[in-house]
C-alpha positions as CSV (number, residue, x, y, z in Angstrom):
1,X,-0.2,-7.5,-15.0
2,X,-1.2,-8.3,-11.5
3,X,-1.5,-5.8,-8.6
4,X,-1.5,-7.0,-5.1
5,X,-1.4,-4.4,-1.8
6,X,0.7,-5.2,1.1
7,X,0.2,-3.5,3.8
8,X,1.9,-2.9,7.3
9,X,0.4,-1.4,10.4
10,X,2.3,0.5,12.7
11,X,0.7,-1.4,15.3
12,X,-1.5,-4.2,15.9
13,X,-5.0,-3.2,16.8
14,X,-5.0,-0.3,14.3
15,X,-7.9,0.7,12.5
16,X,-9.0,0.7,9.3
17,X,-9.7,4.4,9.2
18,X,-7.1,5.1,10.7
19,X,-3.9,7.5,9.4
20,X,-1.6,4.9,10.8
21,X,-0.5,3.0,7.6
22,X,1.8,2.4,5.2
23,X,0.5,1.0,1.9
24,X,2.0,-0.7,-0.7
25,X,1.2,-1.6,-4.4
26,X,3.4,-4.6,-5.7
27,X,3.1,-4.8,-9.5
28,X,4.0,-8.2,-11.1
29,X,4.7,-9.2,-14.7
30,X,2.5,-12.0,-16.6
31,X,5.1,-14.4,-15.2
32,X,3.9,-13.5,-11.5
33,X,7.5,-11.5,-11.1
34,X,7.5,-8.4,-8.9
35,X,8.4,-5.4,-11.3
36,X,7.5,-2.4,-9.0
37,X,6.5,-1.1,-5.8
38,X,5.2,1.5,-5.4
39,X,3.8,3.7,-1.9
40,X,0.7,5.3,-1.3
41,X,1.2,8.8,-2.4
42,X,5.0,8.2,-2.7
43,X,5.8,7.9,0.9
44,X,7.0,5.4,3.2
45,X,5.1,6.9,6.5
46,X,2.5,5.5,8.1
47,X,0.2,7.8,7.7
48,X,-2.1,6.6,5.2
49,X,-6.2,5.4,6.3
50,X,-6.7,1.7,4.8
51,X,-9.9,2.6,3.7
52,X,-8.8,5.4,1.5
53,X,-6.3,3.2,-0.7
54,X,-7.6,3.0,-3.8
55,X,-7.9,7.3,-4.0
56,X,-4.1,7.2,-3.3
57,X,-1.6,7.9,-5.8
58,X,1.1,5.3,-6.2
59,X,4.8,6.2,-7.0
């Protein structure tokens, strides 16, 4: 299974460690279909840092 993380800023210019994201994990199946998404920490704000993504839980 692959994971890829999408992300979206609430504006350009934003920083990386900045609480203005929303983060995304897209999970795919062997066949390179999405089967999940999932949110950092199981919200769709942005109000996630970029550089914090991989301590987030996804849900």
């Amino acid at each position: 299974m692959a994971i890829l993380y999408i992300l979206d800023m609430l504006k350009p210019g934003t920083g990386e460690d900045e609480p203005k994201w929303q983060i995304r994990k897209i999970e795919y199946d062997d066949y390179g279909n999405p089967i999940a998404v999932k949110f950092a920490e199981g919200t769709i704000g942005f109000d996630k840092v970029w550089d914090n993504r991989a301590s987030y839980t996804y849900s």
